[in-house]
ZAMARGU-4260 file (C-alpha; in steps of 0.2 Angstrom, whole numbers, plus 5000, padded with zeros to 4 digits):
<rodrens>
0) 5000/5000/5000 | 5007/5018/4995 | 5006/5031/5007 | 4991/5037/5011 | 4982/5024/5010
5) 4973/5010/5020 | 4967/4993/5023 | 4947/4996/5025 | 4946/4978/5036 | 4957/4987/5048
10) 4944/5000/5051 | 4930/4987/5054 | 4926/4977/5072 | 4934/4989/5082 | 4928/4990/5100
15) 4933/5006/5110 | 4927/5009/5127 | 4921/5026/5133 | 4915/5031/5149 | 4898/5044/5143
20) 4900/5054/5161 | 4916/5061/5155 | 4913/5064/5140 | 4911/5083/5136 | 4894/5091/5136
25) 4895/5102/5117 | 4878/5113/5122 | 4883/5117/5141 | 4888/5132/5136 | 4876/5136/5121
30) 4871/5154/5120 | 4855/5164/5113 | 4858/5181/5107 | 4860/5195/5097 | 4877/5203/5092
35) 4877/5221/5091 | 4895/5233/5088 | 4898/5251/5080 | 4907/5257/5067 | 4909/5275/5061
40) 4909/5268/5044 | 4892/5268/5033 | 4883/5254/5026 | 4890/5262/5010 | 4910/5259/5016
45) 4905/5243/5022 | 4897/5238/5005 | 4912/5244/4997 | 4924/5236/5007 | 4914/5218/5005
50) 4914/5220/4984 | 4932/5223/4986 | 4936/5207/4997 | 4925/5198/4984 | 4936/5204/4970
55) 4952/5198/4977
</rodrens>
């Protein structure tokens, strides 16, 4: 086998054990919200800005 490559058997029947209690919870610290900042550029600027990161 070359490199990157694999022997699919391998991946089959494989038995790991895990303790769920330990495991880390992904939504504990979830959060509901809005996001708000300000700029002193106008929508306008911002636009701009935007068409120009596009076009690179």
């Amino acid at each position: 086998m070359g490199f990157g490559s694999y022997d699919e058997s391998e991946q089959q029947d494989q038995n790991v054990e895990t303790d769920e209690d330990k495991g880390v919870n992904v939504h504990e610290n979830d959060h509901e919200g809005d996001v708000h900042f300000e700029t002193d550029a106008s929508t306008d600027d911002l636009v701009n800005q935007l068409k120009d990161i596009k076009d690179d």
